[in-house]
C-alpha positions as CSV (number, residue, x, y, z in Angstrom):
1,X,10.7,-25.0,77.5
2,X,10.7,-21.7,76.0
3,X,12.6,-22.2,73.0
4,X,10.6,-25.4,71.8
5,X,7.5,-22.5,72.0
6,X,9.2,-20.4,70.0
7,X,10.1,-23.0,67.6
8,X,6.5,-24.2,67.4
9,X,5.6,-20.7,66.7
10,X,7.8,-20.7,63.8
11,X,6.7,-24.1,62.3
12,X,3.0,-22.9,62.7
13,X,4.1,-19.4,61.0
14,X,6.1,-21.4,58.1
15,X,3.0,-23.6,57.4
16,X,0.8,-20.4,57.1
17,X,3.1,-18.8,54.6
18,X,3.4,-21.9,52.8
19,X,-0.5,-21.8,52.6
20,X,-0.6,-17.9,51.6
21,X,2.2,-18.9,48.9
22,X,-0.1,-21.8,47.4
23,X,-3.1,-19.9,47.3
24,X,-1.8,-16.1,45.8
25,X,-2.6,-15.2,42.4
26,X,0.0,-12.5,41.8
27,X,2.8,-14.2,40.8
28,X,5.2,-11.1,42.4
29,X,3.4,-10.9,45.5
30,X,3.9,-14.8,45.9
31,X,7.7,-14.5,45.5
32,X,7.4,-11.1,48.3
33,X,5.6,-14.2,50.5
34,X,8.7,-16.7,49.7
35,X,11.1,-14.1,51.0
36,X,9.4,-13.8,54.4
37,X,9.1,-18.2,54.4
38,X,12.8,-18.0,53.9
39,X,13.4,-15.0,56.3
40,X,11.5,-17.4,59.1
41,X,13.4,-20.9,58.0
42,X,16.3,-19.2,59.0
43,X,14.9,-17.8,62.1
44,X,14.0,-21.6,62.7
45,X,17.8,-22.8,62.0
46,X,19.3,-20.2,63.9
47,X,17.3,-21.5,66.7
48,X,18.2,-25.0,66.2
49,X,21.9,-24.1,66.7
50,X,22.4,-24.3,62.9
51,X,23.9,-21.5,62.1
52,X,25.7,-23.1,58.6
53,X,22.6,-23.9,57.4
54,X,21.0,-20.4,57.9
55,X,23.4,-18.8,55.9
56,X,23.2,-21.3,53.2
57,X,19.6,-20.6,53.0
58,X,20.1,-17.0,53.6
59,X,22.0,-17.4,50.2
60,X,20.2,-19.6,48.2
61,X,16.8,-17.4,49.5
62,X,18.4,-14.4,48.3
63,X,19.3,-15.5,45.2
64,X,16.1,-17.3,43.9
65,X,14.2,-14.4,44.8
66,X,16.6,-12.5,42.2
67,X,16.0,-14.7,39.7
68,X,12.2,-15.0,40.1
69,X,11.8,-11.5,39.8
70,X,14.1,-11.2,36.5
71,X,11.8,-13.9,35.0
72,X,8.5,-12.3,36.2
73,X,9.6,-9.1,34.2
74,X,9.4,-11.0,31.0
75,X,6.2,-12.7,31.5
76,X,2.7,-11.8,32.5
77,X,2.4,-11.9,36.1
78,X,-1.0,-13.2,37.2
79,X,-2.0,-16.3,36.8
80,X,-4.8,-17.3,35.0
């Protein structure tokens, strides 16, 4: 009974950031807020018994965060 309170705890926290993410007007510190969404997915697939998954998003997470910040240093960062 535990884990499925730990896993709701996640989901809860994963809809927050998704709602912090949405709503940010610097573009940087949205991406910063996309790292920690993809740092709790994982926790949520590790949890699951998933652990393929995780690394895959571990991956992809890592990498998209790369590439966002290459592209934010060539345009203006806040949105209008």
């Amino acid at each position: 009974m535990q884990i499925y309170t730990v896993e709701a705890i996640l989901l809860v926290f994963l809809i927050l950031i998704t709602g912090c993410i949405i709503y940010e007007r610097d573009l940087l510190s949205a991406v910063m807020i996309y790292c920690a969404f993809s740092f709790g997915a994982v926790l949520l697939y590790l949890m699951m018994g998933s652990p393929d998954v995780a690394f895959t998003e571990v991956v992809v997470g890592t990498v998209s965060t790369i590439f966002y910040v290459i592209a934010l240093k060539k345009i203006d960062r806040w949105c209008k």
